[in-house]
C-alpha positions as CSV (number, residue, x, y, z in Angstrom):
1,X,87.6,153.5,96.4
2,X,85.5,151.5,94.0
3,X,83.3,148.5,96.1
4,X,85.2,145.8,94.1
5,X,88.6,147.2,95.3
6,X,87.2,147.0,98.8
7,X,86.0,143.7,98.6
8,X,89.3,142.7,96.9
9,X,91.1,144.4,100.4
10,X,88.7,142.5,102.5
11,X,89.7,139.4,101.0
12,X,93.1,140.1,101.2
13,X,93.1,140.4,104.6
14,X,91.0,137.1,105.1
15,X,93.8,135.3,103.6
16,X,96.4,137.3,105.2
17,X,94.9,136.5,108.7
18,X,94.0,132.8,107.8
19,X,97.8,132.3,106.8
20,X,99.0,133.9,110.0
21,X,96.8,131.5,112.1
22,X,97.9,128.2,110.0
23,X,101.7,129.9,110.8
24,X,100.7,130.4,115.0
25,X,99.0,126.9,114.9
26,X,102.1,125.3,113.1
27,X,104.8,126.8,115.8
28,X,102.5,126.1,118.9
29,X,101.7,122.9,117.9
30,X,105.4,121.5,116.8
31,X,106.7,121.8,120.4
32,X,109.3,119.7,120.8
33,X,109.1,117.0,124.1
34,X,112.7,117.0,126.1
35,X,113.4,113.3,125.7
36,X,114.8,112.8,129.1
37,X,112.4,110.4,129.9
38,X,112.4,107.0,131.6
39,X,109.9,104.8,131.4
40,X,109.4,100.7,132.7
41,X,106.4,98.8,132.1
42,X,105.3,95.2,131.7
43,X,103.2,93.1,129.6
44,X,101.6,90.1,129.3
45,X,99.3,88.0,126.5
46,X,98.3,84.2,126.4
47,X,100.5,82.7,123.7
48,X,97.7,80.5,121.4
49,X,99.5,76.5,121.4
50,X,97.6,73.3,120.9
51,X,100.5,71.5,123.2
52,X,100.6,73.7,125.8
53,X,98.8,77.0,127.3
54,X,101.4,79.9,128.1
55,X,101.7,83.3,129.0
56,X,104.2,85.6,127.5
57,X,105.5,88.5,129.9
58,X,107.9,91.2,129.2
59,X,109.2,93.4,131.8
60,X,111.3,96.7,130.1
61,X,113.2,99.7,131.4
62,X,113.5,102.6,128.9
63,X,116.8,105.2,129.2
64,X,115.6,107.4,126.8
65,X,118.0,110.5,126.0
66,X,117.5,113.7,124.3
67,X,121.0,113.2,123.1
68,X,124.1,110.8,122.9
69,X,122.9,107.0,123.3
70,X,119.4,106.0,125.0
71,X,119.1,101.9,126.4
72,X,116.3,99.5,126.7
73,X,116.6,96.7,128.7
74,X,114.0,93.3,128.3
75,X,113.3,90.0,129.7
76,X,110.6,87.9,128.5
77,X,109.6,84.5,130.4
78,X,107.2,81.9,128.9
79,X,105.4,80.6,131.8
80,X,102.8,77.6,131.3
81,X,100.0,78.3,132.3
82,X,99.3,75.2,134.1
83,X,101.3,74.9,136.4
84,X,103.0,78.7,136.7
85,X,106.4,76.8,135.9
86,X,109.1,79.2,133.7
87,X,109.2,77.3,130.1
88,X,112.0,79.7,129.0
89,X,113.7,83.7,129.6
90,X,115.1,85.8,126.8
91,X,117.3,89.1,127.7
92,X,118.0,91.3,125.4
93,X,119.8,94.9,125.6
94,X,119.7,97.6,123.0
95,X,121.8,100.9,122.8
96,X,120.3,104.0,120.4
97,X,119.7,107.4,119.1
98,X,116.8,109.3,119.0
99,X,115.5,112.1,117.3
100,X,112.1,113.7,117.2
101,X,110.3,114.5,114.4
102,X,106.8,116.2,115.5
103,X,104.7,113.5,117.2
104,X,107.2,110.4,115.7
105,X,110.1,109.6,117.7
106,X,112.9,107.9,115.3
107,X,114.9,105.5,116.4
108,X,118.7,104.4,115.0
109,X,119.5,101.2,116.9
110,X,123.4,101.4,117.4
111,X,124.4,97.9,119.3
112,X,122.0,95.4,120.9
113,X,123.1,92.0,123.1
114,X,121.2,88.8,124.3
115,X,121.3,86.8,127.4
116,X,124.0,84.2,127.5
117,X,121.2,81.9,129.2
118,X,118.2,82.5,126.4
119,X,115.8,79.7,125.2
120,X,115.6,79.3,121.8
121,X,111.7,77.9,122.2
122,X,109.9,79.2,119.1
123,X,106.6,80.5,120.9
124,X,109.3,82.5,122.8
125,X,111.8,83.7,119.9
126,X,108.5,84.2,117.3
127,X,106.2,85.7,119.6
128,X,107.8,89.0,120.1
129,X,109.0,91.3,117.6
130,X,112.5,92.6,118.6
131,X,113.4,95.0,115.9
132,X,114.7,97.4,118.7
133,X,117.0,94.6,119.5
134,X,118.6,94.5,115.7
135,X,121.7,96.7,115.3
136,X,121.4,99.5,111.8
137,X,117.4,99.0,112.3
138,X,115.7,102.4,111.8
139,X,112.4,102.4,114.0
140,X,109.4,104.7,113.8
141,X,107.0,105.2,116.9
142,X,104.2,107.5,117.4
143,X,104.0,109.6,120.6
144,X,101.7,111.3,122.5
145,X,102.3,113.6,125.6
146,X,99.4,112.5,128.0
147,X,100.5,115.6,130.5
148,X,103.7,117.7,131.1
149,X,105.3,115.0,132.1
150,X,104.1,112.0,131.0
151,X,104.2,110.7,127.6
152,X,102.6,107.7,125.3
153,X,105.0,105.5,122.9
154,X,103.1,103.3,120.2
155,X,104.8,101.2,117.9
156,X,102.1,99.6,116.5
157,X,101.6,96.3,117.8
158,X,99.8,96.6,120.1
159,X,102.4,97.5,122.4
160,X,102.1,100.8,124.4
161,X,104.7,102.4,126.6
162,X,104.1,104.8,129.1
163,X,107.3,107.6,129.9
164,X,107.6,109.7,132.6
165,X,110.0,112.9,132.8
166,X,112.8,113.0,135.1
């Protein structure tokens, strides 16, 4: 064997070894979450008003599936922040299907519902963005297991949602 054939098999097996880590990494790394998760939270942010100081707070419950129809759940109160009086609620409800796509989680909303009751104030209806809440809207958030059984949701406005496994 000639030295250029053995540094032509050397190289060979470089590559061959490189491709079969890429092809290990790929598969270990692709691990797909089980997406029976449920997860609550709350929020709250000043809403800017040269009338009158507020505070927005959500307060959410997350059903989230890993198949057949997930639910989120939402009330938002404007409350001035004054005198702690409630300026106005919105409820809304939202029914749909997920799928997982790496470290995306996809999101069909199927149905969605408001409160009978809601406000229509606009620093309440403009300062949240409910495109969960909007039936045939396709959604894309980023997610991030934190441990085996807690996991980060992300969708980009500065909203984060924290999931824990069943």
């Amino acid at each position: 064997m000639t030295r250029r054939a053995a540094n032509a098999g050397w190289c060979l097996a470089f590559v061959l070894v490189g491709l079969l880590c890429v092809a290990l990494g790929r598969v270990s790394g692709e691990q797909k979450a089980n997406l029976d998760l449920w997860c609550t939270g709350e929020s709250a942010h000043q809403v800017p008003s040269p009338t009158r100081p507020s505070w927005l707070t959500t307060r959410f419950r997350v059903d989230l599936r890993p198949a057949g129809v997930s639910h989120m759940r939402m009330v938002a109160q404007l409350i001035d922040a004054n005198s702690g009086a409630e300026i106005g609620t919105l409820r809304r409800n939202s029914a749909f299907r997920v799928q997982q796509e790496g470290h995306r989680l996809h999101i069909n909303v199927e149905r969605s519902a408001k409160g009978e009751t809601d406000s229509t104030i606009p620093e309440l209806v403009n300062t949240l963005g409910l495109f969960i809440f909007r039936p045939d809207s396709s959604l894309s958030y980023w997610m991030r297991p934190l441990s085996e059984t807690r996991y980060l949701f992300d969708d980009g406005n500065d909203m984060f949602i924290l999931c824990s496994k069943r």
